[in-house]
N, CA, C and O atoms as CSV, one atom per row, in Angstrom:
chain,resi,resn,atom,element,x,y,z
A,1,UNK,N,N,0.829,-1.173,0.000
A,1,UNK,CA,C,0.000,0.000,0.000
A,1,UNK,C,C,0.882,1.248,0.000
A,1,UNK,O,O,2.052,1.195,0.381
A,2,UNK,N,N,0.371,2.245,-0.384
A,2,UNK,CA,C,1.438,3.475,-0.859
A,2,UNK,C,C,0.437,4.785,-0.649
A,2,UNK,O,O,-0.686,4.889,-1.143
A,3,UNK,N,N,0.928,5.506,-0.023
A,3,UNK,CA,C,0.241,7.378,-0.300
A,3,UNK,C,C,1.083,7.893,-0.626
A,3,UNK,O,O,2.171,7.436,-0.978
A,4,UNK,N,N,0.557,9.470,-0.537
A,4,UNK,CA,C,1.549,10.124,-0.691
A,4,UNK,C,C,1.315,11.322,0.501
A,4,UNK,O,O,0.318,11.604,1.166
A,5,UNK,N,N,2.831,11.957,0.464
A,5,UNK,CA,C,2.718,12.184,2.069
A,5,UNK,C,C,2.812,13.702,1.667
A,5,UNK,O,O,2.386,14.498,2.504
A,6,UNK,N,N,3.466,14.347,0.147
A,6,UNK,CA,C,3.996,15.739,-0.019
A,6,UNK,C,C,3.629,16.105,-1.261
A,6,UNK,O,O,3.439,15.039,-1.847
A,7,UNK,N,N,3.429,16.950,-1.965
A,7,UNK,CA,C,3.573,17.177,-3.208
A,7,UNK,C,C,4.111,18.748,-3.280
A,7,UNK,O,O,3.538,19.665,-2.690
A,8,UNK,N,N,5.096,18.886,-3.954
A,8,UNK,CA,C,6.204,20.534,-4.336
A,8,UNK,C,C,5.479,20.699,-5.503
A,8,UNK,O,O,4.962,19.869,-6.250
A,9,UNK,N,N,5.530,21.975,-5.541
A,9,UNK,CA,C,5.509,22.441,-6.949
A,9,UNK,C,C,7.013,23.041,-7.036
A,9,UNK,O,O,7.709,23.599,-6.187
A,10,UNK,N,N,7.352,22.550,-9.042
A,10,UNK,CA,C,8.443,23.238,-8.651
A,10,UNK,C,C,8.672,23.650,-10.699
A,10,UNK,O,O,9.245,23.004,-11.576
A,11,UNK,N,N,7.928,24.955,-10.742
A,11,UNK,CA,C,8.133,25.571,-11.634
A,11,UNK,C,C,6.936,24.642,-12.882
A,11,UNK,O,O,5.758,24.814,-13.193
A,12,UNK,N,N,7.764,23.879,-13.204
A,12,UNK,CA,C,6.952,23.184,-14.716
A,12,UNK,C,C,6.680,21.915,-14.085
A,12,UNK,O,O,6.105,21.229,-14.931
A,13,UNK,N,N,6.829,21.197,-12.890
A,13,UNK,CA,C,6.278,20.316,-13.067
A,13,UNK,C,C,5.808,20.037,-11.306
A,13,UNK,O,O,5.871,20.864,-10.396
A,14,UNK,N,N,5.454,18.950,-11.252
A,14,UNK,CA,C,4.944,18.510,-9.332
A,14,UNK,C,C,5.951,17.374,-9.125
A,14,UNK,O,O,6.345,16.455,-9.843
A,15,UNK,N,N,6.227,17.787,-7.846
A,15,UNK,CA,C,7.233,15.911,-7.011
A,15,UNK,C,C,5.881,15.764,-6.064
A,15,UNK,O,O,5.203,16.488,-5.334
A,16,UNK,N,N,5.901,14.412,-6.509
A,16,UNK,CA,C,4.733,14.036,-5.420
A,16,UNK,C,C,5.746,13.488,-4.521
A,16,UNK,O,O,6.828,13.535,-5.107
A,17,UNK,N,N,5.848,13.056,-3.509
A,17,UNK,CA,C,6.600,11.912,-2.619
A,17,UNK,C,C,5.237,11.070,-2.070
A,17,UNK,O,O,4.123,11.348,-1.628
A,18,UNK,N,N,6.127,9.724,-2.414
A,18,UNK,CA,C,5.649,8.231,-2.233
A,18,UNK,C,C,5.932,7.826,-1.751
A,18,UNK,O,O,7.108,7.482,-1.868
A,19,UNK,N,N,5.034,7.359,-0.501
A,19,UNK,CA,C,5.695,6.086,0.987
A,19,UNK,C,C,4.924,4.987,0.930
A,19,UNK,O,O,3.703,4.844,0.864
A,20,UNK,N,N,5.911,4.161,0.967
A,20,UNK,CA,C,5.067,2.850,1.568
A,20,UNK,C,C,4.918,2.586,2.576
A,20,UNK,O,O,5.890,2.451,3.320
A,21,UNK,N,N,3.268,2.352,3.141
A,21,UNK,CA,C,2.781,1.818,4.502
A,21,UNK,C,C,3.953,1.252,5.209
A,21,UNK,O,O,4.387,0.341,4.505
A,22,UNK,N,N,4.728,1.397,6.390
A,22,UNK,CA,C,5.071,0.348,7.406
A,22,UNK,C,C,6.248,0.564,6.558
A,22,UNK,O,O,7.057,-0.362,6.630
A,23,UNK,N,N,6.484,1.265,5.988
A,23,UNK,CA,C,8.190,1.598,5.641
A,23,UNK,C,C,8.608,2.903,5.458
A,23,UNK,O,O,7.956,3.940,5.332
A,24,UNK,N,N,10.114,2.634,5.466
A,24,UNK,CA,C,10.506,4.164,5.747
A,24,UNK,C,C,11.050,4.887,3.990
A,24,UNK,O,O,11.563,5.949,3.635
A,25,UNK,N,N,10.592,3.637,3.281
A,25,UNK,CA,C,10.874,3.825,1.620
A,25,UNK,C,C,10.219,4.696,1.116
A,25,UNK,O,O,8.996,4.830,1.156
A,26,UNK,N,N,11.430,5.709,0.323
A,26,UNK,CA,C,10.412,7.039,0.081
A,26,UNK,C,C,10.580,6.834,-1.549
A,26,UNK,O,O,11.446,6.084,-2.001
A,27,UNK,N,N,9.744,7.510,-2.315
A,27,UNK,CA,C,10.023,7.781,-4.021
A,27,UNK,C,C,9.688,8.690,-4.445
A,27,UNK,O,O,9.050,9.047,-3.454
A,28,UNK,N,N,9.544,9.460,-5.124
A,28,UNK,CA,C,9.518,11.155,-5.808
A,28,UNK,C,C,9.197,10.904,-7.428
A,28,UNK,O,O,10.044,10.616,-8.273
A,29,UNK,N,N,7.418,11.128,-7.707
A,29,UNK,CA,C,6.950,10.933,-9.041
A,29,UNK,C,C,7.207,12.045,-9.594
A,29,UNK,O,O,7.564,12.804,-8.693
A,30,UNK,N,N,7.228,12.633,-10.701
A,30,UNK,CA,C,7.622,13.752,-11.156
A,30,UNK,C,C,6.610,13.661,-12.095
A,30,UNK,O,O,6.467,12.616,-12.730
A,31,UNK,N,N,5.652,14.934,-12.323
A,31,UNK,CA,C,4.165,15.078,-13.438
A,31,UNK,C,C,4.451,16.845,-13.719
A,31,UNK,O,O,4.516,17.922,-13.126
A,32,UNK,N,N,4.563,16.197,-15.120
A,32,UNK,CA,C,4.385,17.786,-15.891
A,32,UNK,C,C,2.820,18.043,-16.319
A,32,UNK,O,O,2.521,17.742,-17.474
A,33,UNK,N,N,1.904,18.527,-15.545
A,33,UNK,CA,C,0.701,19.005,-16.310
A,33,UNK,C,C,0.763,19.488,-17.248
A,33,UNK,O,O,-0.374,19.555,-17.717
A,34,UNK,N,N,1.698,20.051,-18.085
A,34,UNK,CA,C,1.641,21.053,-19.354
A,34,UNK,C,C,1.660,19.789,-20.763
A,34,UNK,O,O,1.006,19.860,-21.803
A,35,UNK,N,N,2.514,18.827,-20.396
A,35,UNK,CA,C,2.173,17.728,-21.919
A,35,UNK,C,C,2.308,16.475,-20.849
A,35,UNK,O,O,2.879,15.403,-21.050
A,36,UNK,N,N,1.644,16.897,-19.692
A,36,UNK,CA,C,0.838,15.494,-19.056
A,36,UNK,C,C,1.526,13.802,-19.416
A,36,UNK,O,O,1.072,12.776,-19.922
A,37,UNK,N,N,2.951,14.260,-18.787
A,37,UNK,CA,C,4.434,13.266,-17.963
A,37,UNK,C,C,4.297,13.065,-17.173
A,37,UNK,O,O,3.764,13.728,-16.284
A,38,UNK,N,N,4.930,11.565,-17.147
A,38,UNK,CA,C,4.929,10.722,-15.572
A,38,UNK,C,C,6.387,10.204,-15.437
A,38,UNK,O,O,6.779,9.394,-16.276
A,39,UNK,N,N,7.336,10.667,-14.304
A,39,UNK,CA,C,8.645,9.967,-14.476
A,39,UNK,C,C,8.316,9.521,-13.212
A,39,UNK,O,O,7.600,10.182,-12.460
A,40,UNK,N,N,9.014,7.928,-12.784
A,40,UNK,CA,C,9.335,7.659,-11.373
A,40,UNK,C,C,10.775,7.039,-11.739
A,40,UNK,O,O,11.009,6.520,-12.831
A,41,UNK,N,N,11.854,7.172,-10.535
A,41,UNK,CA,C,13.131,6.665,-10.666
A,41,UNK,C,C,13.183,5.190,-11.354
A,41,UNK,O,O,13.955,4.856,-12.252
A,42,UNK,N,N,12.251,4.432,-10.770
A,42,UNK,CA,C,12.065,3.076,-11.219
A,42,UNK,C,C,12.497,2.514,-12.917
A,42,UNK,O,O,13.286,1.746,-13.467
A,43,UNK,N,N,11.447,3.426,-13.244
A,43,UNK,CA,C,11.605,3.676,-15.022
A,43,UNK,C,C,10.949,2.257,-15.993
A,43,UNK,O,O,11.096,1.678,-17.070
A,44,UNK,N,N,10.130,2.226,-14.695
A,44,UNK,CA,C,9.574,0.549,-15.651
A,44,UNK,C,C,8.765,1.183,-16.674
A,44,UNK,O,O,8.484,0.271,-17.452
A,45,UNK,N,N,8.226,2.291,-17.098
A,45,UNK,CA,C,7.446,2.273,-18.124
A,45,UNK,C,C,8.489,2.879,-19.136
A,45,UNK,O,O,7.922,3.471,-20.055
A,46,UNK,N,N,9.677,2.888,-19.200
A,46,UNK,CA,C,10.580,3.419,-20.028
A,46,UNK,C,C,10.920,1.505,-20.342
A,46,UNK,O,O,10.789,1.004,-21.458
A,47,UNK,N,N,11.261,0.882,-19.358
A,47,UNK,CA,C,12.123,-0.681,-19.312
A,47,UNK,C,C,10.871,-1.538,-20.094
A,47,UNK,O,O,10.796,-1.831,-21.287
A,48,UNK,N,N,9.949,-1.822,-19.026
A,48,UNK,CA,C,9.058,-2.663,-19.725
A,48,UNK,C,C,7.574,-2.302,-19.975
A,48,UNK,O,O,6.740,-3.207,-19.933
A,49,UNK,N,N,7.071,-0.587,-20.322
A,49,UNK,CA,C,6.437,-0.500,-20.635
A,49,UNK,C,C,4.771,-0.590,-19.679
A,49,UNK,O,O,3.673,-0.692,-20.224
A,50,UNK,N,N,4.933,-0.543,-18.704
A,50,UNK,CA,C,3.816,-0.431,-17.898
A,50,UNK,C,C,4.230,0.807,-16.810
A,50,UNK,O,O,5.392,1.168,-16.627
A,51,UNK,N,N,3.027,1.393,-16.113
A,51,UNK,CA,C,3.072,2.359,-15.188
A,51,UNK,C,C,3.436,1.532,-13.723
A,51,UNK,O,O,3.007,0.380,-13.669
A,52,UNK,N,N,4.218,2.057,-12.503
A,52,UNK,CA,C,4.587,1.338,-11.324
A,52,UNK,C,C,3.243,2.028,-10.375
A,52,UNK,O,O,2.523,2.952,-10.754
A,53,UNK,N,N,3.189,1.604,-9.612
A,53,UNK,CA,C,2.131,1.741,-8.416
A,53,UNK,C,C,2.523,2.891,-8.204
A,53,UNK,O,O,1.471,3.528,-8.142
A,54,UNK,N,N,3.534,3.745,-8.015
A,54,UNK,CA,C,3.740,4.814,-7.724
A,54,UNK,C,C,3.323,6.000,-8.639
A,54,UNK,O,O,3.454,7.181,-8.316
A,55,UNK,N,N,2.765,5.523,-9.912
A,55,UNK,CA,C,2.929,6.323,-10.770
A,55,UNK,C,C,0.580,6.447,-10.415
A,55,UNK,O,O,-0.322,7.279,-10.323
A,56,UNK,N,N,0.785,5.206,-10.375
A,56,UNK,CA,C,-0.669,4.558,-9.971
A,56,UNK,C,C,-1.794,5.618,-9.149
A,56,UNK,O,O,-2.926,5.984,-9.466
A,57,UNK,N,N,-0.699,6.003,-7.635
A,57,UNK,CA,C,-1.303,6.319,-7.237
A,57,UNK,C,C,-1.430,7.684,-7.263
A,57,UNK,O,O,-2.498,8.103,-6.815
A,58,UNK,N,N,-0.468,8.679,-7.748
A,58,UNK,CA,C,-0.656,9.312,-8.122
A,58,UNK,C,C,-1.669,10.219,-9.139
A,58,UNK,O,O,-1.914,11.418,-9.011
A,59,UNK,N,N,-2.268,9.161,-10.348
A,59,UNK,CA,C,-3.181,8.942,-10.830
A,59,UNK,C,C,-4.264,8.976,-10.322
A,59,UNK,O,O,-5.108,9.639,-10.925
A,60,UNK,N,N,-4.644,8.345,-9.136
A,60,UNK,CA,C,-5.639,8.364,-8.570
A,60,UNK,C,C,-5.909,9.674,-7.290
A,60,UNK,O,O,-6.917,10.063,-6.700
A,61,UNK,N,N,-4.748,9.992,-7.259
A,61,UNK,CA,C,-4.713,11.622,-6.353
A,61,UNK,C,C,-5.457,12.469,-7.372
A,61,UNK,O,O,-6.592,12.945,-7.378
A,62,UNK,N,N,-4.478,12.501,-8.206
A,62,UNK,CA,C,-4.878,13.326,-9.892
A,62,UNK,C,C,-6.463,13.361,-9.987
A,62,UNK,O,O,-6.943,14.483,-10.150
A,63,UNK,N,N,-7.423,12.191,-9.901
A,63,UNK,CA,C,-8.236,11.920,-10.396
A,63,UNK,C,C,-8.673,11.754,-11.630
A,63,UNK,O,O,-9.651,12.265,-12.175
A,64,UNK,N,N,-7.811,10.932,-12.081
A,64,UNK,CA,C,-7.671,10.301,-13.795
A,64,UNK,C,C,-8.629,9.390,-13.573
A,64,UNK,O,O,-8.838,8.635,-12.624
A,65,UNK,N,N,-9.494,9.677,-15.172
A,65,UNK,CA,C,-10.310,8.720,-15.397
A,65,UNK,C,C,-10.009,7.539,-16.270
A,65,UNK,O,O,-10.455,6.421,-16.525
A,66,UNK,N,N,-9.028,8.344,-16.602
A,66,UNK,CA,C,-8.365,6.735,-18.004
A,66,UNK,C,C,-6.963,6.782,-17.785
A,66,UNK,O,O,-6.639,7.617,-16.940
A,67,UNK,N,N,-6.043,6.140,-18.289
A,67,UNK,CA,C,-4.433,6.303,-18.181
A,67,UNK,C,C,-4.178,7.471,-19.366
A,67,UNK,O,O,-4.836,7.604,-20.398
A,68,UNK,N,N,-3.361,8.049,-19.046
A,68,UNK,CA,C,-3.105,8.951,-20.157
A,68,UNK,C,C,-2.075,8.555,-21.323
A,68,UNK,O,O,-1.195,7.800,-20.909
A,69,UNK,N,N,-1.967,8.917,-22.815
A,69,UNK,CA,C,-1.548,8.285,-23.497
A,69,UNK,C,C,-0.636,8.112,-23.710
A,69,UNK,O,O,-0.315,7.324,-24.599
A,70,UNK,N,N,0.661,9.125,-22.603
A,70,UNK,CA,C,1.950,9.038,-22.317
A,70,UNK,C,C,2.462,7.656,-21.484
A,70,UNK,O,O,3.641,7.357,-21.296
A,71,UNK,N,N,1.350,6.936,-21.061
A,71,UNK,CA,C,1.233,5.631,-20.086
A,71,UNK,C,C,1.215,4.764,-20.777
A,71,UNK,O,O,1.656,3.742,-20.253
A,72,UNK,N,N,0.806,4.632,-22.053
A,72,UNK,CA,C,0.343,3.441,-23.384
A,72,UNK,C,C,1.291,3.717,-24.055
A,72,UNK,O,O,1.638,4.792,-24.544
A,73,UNK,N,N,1.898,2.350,-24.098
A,73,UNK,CA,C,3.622,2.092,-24.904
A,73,UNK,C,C,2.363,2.061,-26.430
A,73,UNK,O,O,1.135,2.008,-26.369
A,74,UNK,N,N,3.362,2.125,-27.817
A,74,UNK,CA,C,2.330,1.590,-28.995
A,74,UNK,C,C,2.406,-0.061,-28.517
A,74,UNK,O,O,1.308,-0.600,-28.382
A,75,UNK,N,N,3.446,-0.779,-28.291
A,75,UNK,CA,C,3.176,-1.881,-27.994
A,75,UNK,C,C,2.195,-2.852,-27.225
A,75,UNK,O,O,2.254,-4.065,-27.026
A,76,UNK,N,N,1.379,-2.004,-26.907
A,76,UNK,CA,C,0.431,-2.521,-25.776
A,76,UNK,C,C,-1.204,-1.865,-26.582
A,76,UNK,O,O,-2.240,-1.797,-25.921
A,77,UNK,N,N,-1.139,-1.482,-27.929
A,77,UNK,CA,C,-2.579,-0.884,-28.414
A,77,UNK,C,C,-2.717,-1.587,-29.529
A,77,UNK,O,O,-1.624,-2.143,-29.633
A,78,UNK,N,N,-3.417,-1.936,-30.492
A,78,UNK,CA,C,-4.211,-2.587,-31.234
A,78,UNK,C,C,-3.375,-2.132,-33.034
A,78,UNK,O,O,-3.693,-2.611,-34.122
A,79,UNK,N,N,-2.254,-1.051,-32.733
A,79,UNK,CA,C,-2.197,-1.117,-34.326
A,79,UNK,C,C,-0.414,-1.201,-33.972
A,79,UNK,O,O,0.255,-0.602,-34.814
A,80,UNK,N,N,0.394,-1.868,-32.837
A,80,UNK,CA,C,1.354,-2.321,-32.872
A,80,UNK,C,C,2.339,-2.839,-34.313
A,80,UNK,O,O,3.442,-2.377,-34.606
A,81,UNK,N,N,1.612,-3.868,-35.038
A,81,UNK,CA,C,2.210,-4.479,-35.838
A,81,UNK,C,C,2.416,-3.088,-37.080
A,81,UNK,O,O,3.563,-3.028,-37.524
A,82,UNK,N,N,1.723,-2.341,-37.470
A,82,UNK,CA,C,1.532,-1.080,-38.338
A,82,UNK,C,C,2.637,-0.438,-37.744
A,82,UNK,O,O,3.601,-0.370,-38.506
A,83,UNK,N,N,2.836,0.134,-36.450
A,83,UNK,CA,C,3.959,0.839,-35.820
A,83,UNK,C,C,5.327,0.276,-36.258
A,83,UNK,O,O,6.090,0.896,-36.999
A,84,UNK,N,N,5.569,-0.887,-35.771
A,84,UNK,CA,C,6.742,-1.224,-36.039
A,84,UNK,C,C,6.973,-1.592,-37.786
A,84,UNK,O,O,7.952,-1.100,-38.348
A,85,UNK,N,N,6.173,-2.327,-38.429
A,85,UNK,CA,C,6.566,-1.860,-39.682
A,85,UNK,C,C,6.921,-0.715,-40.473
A,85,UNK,O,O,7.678,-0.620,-41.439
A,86,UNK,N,N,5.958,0.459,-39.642
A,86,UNK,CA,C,6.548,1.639,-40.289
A,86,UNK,C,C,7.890,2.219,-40.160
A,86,UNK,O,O,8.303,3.225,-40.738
A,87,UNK,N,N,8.740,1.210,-39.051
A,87,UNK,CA,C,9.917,1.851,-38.521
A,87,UNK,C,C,10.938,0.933,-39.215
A,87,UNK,O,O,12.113,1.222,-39.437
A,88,UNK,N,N,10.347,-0.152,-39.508
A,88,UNK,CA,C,11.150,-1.216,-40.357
A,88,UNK,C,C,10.665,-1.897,-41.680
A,88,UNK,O,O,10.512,-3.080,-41.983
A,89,UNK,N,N,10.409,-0.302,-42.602
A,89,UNK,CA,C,10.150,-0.807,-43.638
A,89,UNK,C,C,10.721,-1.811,-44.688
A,89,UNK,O,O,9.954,-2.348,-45.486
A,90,UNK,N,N,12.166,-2.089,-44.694
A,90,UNK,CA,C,12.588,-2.736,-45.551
A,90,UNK,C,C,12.260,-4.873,-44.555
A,90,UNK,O,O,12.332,-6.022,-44.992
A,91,UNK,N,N,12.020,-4.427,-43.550
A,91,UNK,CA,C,11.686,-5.579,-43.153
A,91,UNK,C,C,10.582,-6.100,-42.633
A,91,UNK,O,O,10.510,-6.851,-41.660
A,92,UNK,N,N,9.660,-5.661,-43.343
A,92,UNK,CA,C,8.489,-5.801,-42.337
A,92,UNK,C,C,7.720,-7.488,-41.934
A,92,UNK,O,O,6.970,-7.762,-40.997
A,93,UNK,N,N,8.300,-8.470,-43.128
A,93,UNK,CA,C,8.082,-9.543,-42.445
A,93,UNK,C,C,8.770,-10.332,-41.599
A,93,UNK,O,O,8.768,-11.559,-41.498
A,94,UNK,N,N,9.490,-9.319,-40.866
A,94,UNK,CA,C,10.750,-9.969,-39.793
A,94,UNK,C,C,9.637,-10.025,-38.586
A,94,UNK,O,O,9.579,-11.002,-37.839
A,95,UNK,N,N,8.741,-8.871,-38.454
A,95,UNK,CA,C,7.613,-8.848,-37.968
A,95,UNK,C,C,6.670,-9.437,-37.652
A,95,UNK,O,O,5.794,-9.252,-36.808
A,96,UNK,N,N,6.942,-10.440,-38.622
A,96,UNK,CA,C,5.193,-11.264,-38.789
A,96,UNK,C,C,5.481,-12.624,-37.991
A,96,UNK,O,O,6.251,-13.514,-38.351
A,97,UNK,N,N,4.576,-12.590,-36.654
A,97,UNK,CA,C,4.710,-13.356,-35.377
A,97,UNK,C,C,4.522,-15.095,-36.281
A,97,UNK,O,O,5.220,-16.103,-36.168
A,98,UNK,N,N,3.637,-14.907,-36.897
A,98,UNK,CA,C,3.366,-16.542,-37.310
A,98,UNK,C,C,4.702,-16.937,-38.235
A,98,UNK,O,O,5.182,-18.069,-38.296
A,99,UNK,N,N,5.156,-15.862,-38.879
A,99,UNK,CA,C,6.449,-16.542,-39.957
A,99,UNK,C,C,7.283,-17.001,-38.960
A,99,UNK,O,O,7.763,-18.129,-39.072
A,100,UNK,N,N,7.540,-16.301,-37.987
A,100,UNK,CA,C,8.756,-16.261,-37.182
A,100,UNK,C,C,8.498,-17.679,-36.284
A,100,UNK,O,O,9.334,-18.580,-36.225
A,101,UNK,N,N,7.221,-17.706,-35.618
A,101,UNK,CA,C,7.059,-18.991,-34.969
A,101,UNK,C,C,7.048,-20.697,-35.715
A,101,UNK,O,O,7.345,-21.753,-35.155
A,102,UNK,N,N,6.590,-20.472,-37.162
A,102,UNK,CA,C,6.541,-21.268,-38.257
A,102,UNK,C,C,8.104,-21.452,-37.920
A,102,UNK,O,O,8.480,-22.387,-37.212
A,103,UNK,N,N,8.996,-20.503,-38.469
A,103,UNK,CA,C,10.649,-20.764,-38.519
A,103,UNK,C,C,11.315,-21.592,-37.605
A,103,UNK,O,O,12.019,-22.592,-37.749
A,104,UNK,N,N,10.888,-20.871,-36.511
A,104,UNK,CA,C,11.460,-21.510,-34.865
A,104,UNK,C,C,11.237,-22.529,-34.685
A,104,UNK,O,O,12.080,-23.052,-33.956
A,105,UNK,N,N,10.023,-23.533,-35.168
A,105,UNK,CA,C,9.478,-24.553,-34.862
A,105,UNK,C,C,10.258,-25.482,-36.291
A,105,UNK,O,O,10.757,-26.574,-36.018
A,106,UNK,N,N,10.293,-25.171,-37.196
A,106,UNK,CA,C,11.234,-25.539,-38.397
A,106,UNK,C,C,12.830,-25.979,-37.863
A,106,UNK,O,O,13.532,-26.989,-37.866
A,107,UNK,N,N,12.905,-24.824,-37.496
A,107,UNK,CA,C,15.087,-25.060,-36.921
A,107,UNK,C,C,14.409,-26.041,-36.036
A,107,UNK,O,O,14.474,-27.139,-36.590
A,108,UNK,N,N,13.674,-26.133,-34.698
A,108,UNK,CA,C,13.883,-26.991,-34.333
A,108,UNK,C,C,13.729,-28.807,-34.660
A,108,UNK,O,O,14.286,-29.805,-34.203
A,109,UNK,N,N,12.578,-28.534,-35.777
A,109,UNK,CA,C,12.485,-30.596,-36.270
A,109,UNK,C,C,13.844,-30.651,-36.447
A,109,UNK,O,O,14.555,-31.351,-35.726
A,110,UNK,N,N,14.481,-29.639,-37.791
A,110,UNK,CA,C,15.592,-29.949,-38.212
A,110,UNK,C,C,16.778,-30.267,-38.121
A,110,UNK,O,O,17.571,-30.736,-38.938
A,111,UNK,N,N,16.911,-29.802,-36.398
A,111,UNK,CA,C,17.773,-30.372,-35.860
A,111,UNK,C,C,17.190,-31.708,-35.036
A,111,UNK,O,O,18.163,-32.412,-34.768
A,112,UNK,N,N,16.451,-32.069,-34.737
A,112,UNK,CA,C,15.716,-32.894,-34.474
A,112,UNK,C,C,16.102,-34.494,-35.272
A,112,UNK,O,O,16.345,-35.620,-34.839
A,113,UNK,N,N,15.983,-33.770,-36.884
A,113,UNK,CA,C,15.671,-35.157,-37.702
A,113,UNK,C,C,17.643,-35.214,-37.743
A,113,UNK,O,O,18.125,-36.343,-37.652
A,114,UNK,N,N,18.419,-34.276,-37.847
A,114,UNK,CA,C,20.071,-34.378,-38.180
A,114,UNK,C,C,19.940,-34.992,-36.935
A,114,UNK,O,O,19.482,-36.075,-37.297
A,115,UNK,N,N,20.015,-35.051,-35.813
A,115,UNK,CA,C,20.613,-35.531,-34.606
A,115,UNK,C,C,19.791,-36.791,-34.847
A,115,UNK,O,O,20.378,-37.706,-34.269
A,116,UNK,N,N,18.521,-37.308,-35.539
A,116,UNK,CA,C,18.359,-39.130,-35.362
A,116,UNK,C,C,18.869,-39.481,-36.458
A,116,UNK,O,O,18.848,-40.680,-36.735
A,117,UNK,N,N,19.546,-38.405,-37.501
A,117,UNK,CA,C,20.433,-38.928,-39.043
A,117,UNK,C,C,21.549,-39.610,-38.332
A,117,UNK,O,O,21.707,-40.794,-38.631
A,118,UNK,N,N,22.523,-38.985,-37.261
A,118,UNK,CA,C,23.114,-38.747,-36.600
A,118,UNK,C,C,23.720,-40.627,-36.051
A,118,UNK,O,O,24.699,-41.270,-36.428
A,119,UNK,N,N,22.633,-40.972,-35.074
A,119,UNK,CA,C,22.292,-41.739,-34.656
A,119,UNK,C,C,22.325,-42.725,-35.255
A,119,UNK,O,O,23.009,-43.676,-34.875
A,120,UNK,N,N,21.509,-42.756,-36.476
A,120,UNK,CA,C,20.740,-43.861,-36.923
A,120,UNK,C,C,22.413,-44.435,-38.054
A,120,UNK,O,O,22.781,-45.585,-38.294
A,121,UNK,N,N,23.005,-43.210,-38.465
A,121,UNK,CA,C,24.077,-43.474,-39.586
A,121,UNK,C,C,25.123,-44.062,-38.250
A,121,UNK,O,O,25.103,-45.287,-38.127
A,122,UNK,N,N,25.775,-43.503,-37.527
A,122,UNK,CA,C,26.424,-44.546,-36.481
A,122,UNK,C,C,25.983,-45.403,-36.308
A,122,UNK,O,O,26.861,-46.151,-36.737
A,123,UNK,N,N,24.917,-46.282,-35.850
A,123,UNK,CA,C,24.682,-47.200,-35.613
A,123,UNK,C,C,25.005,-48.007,-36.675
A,123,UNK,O,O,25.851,-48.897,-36.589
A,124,UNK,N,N,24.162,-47.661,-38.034
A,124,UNK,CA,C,24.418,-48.963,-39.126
A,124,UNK,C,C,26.147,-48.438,-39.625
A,124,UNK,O,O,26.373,-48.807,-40.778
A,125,UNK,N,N,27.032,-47.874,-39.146
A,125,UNK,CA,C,28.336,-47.854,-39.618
A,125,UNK,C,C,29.237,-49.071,-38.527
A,125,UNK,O,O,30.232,-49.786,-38.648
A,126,UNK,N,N,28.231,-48.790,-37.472
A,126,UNK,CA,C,28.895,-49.739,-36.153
A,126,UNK,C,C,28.782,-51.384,-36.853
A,126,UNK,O,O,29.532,-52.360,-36.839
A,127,UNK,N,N,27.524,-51.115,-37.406
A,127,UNK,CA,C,26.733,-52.741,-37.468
A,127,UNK,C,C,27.580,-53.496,-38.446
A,127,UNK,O,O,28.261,-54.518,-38.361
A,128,UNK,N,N,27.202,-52.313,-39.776
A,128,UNK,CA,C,28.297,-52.551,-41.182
A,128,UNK,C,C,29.988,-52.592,-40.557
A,128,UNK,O,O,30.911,-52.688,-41.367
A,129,UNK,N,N,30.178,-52.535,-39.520
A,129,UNK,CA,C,31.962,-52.675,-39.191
A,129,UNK,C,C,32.476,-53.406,-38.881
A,129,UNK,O,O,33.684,-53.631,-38.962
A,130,UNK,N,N,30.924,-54.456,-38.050
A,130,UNK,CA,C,31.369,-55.196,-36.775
A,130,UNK,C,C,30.792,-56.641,-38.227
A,130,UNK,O,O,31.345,-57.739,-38.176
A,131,UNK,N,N,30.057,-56.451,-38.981
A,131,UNK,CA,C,29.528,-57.531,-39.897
A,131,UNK,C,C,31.006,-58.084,-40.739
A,131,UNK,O,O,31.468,-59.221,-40.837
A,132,UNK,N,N,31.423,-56.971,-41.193
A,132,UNK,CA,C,32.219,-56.579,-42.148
A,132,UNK,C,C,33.915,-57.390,-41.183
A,132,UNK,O,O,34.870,-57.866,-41.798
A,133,UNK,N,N,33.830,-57.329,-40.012
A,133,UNK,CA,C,34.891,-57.563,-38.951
A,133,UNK,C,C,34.636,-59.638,-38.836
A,133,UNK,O,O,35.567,-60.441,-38.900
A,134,UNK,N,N,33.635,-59.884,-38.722
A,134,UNK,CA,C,33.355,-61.000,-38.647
A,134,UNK,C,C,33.422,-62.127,-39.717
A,134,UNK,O,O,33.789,-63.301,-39.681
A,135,UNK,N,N,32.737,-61.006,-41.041
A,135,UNK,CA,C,33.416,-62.266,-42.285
A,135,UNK,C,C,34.403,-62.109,-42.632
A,135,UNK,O,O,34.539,-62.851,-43.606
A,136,UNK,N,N,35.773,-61.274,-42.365
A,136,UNK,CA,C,37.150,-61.329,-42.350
A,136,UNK,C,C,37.738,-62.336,-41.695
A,136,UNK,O,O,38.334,-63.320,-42.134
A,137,UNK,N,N,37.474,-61.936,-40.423
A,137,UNK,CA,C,37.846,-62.242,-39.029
A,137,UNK,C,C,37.561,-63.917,-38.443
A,137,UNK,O,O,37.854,-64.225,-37.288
């Protein structure tokens, strides 16, 4: 559980400070109302694209009714695959989740069927050696 215990103004933007219940752990959200930014030190929505609880509750101080669209990676909205093609036009079916899983699943029989080629050709070289050893021998 988390409040917040302060909020500064400080010129262009607000520090909220963030405590957690039953700890002495503090954090400092940083919100620009003017093009409506959210930084927390954490930086998970920079890393992996989601907002942290801290950013959360702030939000809910705010009284946000939706996340704002600085909070929505394109990766997480409905025309993703369009985004990144537009950034990788010369490759855009490097993109395409089914080619790529089709592929992956390909390399793997293929090594699959070489490693029982593998197998199966040792064995009859063993068999053909030891046959081959006996009508000499």
């Amino acid at each position: 559980m988390l409040r917040i215990e302060e909020c500064r103004e400080t010129g262009m933007c607000y520090v909220y400070t963030v405590v957690r219940y039953h700890s002495s752990a503090i954090g400092h959200v940083l919100y620009s109302p003017s093009c409506v930014k959210f930084r927390y030190y954490c930086q998970r929505i920079e890393s992996i694209g989601l907002a942290c609880s801290h950013i959360l509750v702030v939000l809910i101080l705010l009284d946000f009714n939706e996340l704002p669209s600085c909070l929505i990676l394109d990766r997480w909205t409905k025309n993703v695959k369009e985004v990144i093609r537009g950034k990788y036009l010369e490759s855009s079916t490097y993109w395409d989740f089914h080619l790529l899983t089709k592929y992956a699943r390909l390399v793997e029989v293929s090594g699959q069927v070489v490693t029982m080629l593998i197998v199966t050709m040792t064995s009859t070289l063993f068999c053909y050696n030891y046959s081959l050893g006996s009508l000499v021998g």
